[in-house]
C-alpha positions as CSV (number, residue, x, y, z in Angstrom):
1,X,135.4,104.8,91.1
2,X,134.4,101.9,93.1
3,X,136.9,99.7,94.9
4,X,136.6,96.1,95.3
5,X,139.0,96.0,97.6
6,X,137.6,94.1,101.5
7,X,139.7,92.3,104.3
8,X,139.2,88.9,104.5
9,X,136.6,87.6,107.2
10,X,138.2,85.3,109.8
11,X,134.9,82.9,110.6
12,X,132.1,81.8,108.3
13,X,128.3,83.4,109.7
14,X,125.1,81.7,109.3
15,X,121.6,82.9,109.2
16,X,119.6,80.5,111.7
17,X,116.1,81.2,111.5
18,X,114.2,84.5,110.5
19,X,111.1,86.5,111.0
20,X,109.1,89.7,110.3
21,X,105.7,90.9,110.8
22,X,103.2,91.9,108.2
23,X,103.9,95.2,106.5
24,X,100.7,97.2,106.9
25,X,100.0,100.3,105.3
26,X,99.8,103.7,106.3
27,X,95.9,105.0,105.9
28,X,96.1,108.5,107.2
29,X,96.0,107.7,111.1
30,X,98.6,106.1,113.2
31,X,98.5,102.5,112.2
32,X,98.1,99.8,115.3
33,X,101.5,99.2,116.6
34,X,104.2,101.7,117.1
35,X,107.7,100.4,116.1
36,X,108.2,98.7,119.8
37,X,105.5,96.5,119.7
38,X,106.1,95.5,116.0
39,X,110.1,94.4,116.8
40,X,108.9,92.9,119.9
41,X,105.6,90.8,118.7
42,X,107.8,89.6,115.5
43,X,110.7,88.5,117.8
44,X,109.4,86.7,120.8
45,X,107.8,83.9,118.7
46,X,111.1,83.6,116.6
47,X,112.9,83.2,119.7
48,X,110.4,80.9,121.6
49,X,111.1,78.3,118.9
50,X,114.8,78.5,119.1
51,X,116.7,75.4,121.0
52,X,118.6,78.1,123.4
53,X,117.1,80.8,126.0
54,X,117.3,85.0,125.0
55,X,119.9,85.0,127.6
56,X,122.6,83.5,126.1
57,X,122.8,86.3,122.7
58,X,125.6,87.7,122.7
59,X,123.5,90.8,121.6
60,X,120.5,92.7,119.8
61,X,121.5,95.0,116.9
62,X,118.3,96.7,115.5
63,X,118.0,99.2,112.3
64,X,115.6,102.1,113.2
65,X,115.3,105.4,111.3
66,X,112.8,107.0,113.6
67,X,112.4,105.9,116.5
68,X,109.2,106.9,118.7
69,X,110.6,109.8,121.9
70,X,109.8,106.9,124.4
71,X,111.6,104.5,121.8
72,X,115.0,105.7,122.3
73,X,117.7,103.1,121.6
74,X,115.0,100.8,120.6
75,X,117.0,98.0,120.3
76,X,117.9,97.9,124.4
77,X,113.9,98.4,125.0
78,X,113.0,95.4,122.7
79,X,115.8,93.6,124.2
80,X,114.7,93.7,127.5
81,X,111.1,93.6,126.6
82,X,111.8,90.2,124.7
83,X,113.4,88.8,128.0
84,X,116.8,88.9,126.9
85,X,118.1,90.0,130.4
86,X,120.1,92.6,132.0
87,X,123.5,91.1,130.7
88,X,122.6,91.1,127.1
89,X,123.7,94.2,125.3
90,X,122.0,95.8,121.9
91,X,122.4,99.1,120.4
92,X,120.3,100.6,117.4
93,X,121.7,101.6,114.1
94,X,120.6,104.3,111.3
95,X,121.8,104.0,107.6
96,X,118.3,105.7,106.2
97,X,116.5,102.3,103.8
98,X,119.4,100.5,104.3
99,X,119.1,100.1,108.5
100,X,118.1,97.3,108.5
101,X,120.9,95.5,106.3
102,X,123.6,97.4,108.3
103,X,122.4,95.8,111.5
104,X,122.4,92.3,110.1
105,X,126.2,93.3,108.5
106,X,126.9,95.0,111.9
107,X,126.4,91.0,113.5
108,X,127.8,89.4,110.5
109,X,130.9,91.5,110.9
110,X,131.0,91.0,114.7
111,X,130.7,87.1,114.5
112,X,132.8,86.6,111.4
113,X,135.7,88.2,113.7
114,X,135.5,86.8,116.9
115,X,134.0,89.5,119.1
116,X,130.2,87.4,119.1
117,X,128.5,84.1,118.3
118,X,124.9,84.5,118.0
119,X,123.4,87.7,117.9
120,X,119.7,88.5,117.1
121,X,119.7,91.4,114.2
122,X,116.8,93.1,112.3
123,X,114.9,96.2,111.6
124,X,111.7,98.4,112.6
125,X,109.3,101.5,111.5
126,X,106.8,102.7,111.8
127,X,106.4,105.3,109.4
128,X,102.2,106.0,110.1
129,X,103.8,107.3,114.0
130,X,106.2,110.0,112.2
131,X,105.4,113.0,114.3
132,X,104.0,116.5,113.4
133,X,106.2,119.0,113.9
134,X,106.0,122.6,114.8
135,X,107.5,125.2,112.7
136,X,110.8,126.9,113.4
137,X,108.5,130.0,113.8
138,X,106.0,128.9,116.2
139,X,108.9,127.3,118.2
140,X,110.2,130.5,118.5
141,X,107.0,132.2,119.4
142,X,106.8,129.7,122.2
143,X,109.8,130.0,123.4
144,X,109.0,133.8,123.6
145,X,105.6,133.3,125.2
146,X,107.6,131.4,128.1
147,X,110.0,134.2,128.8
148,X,107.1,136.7,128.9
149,X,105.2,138.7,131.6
150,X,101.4,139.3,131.0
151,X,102.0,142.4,129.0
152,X,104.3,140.9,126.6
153,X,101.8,137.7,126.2
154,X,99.1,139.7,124.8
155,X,101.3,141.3,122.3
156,X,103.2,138.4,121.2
157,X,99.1,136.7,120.8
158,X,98.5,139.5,118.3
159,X,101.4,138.6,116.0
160,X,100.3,135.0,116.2
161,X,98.6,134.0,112.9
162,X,96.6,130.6,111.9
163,X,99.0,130.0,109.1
164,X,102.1,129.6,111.7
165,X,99.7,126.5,113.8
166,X,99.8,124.5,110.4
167,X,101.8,121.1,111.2
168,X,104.9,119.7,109.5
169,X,105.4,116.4,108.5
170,X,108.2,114.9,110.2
171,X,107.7,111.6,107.4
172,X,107.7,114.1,104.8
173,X,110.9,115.7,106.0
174,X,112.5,112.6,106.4
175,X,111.8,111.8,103.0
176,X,113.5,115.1,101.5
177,X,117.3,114.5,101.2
178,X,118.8,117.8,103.2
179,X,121.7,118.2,100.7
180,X,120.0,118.6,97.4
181,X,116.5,119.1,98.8
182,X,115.1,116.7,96.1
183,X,112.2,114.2,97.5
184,X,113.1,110.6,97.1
185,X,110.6,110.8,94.4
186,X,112.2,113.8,92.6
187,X,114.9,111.3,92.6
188,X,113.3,108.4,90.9
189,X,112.2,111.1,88.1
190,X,116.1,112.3,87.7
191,X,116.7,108.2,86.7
192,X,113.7,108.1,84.7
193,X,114.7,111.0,82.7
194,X,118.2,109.7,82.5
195,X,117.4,105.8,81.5
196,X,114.3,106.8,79.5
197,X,112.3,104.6,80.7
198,X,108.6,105.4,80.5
199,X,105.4,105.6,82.5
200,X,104.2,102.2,81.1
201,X,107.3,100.3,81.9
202,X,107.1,101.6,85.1
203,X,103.2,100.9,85.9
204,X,103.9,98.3,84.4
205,X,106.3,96.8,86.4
206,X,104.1,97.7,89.4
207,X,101.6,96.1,88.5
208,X,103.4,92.5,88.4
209,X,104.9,93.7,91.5
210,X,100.8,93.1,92.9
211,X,100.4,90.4,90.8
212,X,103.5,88.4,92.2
213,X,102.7,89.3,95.9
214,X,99.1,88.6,95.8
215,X,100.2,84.9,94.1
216,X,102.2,84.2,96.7
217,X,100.0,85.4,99.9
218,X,97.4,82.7,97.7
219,X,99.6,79.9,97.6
220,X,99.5,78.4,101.5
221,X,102.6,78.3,103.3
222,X,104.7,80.3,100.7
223,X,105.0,83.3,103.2
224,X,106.3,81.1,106.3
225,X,108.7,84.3,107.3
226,X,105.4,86.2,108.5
227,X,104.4,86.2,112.3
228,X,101.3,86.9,113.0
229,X,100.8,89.8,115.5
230,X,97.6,91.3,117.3
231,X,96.8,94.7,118.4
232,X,95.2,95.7,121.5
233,X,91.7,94.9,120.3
234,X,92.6,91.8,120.2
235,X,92.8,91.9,116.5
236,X,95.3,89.5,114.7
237,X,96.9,90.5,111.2
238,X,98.6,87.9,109.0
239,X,99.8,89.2,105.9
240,X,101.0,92.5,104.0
241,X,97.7,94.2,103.1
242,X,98.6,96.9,100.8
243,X,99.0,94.4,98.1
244,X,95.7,95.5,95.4
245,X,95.2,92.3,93.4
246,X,92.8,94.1,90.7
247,X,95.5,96.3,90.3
248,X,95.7,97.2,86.2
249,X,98.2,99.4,83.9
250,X,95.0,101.3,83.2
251,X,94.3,102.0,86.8
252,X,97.6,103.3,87.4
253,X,98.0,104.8,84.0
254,X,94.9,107.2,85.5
255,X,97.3,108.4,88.6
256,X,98.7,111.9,88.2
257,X,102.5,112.4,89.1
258,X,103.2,112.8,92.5
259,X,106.5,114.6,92.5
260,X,107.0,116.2,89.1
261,X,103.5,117.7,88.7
262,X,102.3,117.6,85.9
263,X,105.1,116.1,83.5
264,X,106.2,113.5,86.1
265,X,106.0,110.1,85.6
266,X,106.7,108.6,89.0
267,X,103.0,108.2,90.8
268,X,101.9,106.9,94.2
269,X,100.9,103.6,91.9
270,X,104.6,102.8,90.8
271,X,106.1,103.5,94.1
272,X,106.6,101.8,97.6
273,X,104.0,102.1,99.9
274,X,104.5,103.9,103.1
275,X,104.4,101.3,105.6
276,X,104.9,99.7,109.3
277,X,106.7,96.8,109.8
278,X,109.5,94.8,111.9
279,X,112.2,92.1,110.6
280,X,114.4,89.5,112.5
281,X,117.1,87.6,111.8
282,X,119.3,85.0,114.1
283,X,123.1,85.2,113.2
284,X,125.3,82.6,114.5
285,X,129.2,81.1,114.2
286,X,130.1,77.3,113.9
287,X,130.7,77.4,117.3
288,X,127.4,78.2,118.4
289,X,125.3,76.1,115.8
290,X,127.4,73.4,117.3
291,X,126.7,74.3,120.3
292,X,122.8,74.7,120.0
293,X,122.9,72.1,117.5
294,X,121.1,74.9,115.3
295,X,120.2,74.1,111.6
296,X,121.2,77.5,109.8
297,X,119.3,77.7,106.5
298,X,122.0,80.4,105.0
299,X,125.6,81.5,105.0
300,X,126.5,85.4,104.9
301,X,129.4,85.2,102.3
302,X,129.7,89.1,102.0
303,X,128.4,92.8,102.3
304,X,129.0,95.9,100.3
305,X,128.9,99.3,100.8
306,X,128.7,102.8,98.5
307,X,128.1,106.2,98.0
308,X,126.8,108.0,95.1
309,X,125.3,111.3,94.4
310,X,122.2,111.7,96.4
311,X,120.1,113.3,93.4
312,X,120.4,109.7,92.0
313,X,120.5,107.3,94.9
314,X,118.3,104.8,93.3
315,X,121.3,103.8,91.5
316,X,122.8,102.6,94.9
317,X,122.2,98.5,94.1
318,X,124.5,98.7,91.1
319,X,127.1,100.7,92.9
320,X,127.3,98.0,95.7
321,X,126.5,94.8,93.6
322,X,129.0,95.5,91.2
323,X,131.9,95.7,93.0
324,X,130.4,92.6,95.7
325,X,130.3,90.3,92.5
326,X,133.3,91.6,91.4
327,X,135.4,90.5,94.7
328,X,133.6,87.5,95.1
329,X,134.6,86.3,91.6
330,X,131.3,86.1,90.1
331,X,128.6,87.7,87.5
332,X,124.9,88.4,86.9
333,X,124.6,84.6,85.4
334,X,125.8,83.0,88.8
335,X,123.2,84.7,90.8
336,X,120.1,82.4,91.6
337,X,117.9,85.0,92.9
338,X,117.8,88.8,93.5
339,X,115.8,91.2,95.8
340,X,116.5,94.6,94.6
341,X,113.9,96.8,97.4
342,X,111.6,99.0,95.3
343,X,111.8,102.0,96.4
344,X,110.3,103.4,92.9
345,X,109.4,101.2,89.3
346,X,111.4,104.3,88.1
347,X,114.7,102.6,90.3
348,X,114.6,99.3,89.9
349,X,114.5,99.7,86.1
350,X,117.0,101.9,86.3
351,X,119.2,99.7,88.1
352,X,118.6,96.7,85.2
353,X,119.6,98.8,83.0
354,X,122.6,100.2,84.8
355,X,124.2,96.7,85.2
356,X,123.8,95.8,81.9
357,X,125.8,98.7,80.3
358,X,128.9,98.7,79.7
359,X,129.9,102.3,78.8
360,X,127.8,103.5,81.9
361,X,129.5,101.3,84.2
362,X,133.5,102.0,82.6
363,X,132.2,105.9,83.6
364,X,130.7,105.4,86.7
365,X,131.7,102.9,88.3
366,X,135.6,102.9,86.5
367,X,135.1,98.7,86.0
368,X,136.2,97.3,82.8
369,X,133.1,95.9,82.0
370,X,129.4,95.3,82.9
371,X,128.2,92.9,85.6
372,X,125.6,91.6,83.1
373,X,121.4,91.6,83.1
374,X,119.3,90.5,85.7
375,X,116.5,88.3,84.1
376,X,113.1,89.9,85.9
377,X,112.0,86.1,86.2
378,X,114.6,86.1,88.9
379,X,114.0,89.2,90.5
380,X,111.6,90.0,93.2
381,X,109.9,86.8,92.4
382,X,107.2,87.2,95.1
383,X,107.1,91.1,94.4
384,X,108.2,94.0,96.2
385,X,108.3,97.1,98.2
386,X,105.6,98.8,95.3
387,X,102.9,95.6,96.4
388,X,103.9,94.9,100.2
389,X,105.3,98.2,101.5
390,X,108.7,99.7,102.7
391,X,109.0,100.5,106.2
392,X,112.2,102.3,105.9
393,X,114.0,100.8,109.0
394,X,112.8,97.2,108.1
395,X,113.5,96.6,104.6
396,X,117.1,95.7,104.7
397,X,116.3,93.2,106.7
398,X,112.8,91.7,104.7
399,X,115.0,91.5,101.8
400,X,117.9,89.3,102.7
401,X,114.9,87.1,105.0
402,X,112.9,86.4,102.0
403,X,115.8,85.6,99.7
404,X,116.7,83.0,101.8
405,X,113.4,81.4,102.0
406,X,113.4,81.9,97.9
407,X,116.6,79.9,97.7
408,X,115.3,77.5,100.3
409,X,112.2,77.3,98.2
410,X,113.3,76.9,94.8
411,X,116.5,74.8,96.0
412,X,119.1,77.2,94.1
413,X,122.4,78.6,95.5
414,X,123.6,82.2,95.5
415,X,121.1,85.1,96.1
416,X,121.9,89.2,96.4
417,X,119.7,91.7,98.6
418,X,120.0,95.1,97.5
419,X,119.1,98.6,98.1
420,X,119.0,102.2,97.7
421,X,119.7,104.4,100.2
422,X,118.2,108.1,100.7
423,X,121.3,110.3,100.7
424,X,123.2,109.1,98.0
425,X,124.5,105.2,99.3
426,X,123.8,101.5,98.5
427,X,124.1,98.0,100.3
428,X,124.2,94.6,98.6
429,X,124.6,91.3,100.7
430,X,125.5,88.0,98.9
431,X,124.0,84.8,100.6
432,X,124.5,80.8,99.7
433,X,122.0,78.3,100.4
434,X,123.5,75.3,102.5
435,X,121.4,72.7,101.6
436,X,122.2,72.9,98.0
437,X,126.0,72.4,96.6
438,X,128.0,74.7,94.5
């Protein structure tokens, strides 16, 4: 059963300004930038425009899932590599997918009672750097060979075979929950089989998810959130370039199941890309947009957070919208806007059609009745995580970024950023626009 129960929040928290870097995909090799460079390339020109200096945040909060071994506490290292000084403190925060959100609710929290008043919050990966692991079994023969004399070394070769030098992936690991040992994928298939929905709906609805990002990227100055960074080649990239505008439902009707083979329905096609990328956003109180004489752009009225059963974590945006609309005294048809992250065509549609019935939500979720449909016109207008990517550490914070340029854009109120999270949890953040009235 989920409680709507949530103490009341002392201060009111604006969003100020916001960036993020293109999400480039992973192609088989380390991409350019390693997570560092990302948070740091997309910050400093964020902060360069800003009224006050990096020295006065009260601190850096930064959603990473996997950091690099030199990247530890990657928050501090951006910090300090962004100029923020000595006397500015910042600390990194994990919530698998969801990172990224919890560090802008870890600010919003913070400022809303009392303890800061403008804090730069965000979220990194760099999923193409995941490392390749030894196994358990050549760790051990390692650690063996070490404590060997020369005798012992030329046995201990003999029992070495080529099978135990094969590499793990640490991305693929990461992407196994460790309680059920279901993929993320295996997952999206347990919804699919549960919602019937089919592989057409789901290619489907990957294929507008290409159709409404490549739109957008078309349409100049639509994408204003992106920074544009450069690698060490000197080599600039300016927008999210996994999107595949010729994509068609015939293409990815071709796919063969990735994670269910060979009955599956969930394919690399109607999934999120694996992908690098870095967002930003600059919380503040009334005091400080005083103070700066800022111009926020959004107010933070709430956060929500759930758990659920990890073998059907997709389901996490119902489990936290429901009970965030609920306190908040609202439904589906007072929401503007929505950006559900699309983890899997297989989730989101499962999430739709979660929150529009009743009898699922009375069981699962113990409410009295359902928090209503959410029209596709108004979700992921500009497309999702299936067309741009979903660098795991970043998302959470993409998704609340863009739907307040989409509110900004389109001149409408209330928005929700949602998503799943890989272990059985879900966020949902509710934002207003301030230039338009209630």
């Amino acid at each position: 059963m989920v409680s709507t129960a949530h103490p009341q929040l002392e201060r009111p928290v604006f969003i100020v300004d916001g960036s993020r870097s293109p999400f480039l995909k992973f192609r088989i090799r380390p991409g350019p930038f390693k997570a560092i460079e990302l948070a740091v390339q997309t910050a400093r020109p964020l902060l360069l425009r800003q009224p006050f200096e990096a020295g006065v945040l009260d601190e850096v909060i930064l959603g990473c899932v996997a950091p690099g071994a030199e990247e530890m506490n990657i928050a501090r290292v951006a910090a300090l590599r962004m100029e923020c000084g000595n006397d500015v403190p910042a600390w990194t925060v994990q919530r698998n997918c969801g990172s990224g959100l919890q560090a802008i609710d870890s600010a919003f929290r913070n400022i809303a009672s009392g303890r800061a008043d403008l804090v730069l919050a965000g979220g990194v990966e760099a999923m193409s750097h995941a490392p390749l692991l030894l196994q358990d079994k050549m760790v051990a023969w390692l650690a063996a060979w070490r404590a060997a004399g020369t005798r012992q070394r030329l046995r201990l070769i003999a029992t070495l075979r080529p099978s135990d030098l094969a590499p793990v992936s640490g991305l693929l690991k990461g992407l196994t929950d460790p309680v059920t040992g279901l993929s993320m994928g295996q997952t999206a298939e347990n919804l699919a089989y549960r919602f019937g929905i089919s592989r057409e709906d789901m290619d489907a609805y990957a294929c507008e998810s290409h159709r409404r990002l490549h739109r957008v990227q078309e349409t100049p100055g639509s994408l204003r959130e992106i920074e544009v960074i450069y690698d060490r080649d000197g080599n600039a990239y300016d927008r999210d370039d996994g999107v595949r505008p010729d994509t068609t439902i015939d293409k990815l009707a071709a796919l063969k199941p990735t994670f269910d083979k060979p009955f599956g329905k969930v394919t690399a096609g109607n999934s999120a890309q694996v992908s690098d990328g870095a967002a930003w956003l600059i919380l503040a109180s009334e005091a400080a947009v005083n103070r700066h004489r800022l111009n926020p752009s959004a107010r933070i009225v709430d956060c929500e957070w759930t758990g659920l059963d990890p073998a059907q974590m997709g389901l996490g945006p119902v489990y936290a919208m429901a009970p965030l609309l609920a306190r908040n005294a609202l439904e589906t048809t007072h929401i503007d806007y929505w950006e559900i992250n699309e983890a899997f065509a297989a989730q989101v549609l499962a999430c739709l059609a979660a929150a529009a019935d009743a009898e699922y939500c009375r069981q699962e979720l113990g409410l009295d009745s359902a928090p209503g449909e959410i029209p596709h016109e108004r979700l992921n207008v500009d497309g999702g995580a299936i067309g741009l990517g979903h660098p795991v550490g970043a998302s959470g914070a993409r998704v609340v970024l863009h739907l307040m340029h989409v509110l900004e854009r389109e001149r409408a109120l209330r928005g929700v950023a949602a998503l799943c999270i890989g272990g059985g949890q879900g966020g949902a953040m509710l934002i207003e626009n301030l230039h338009v009235r209630a």
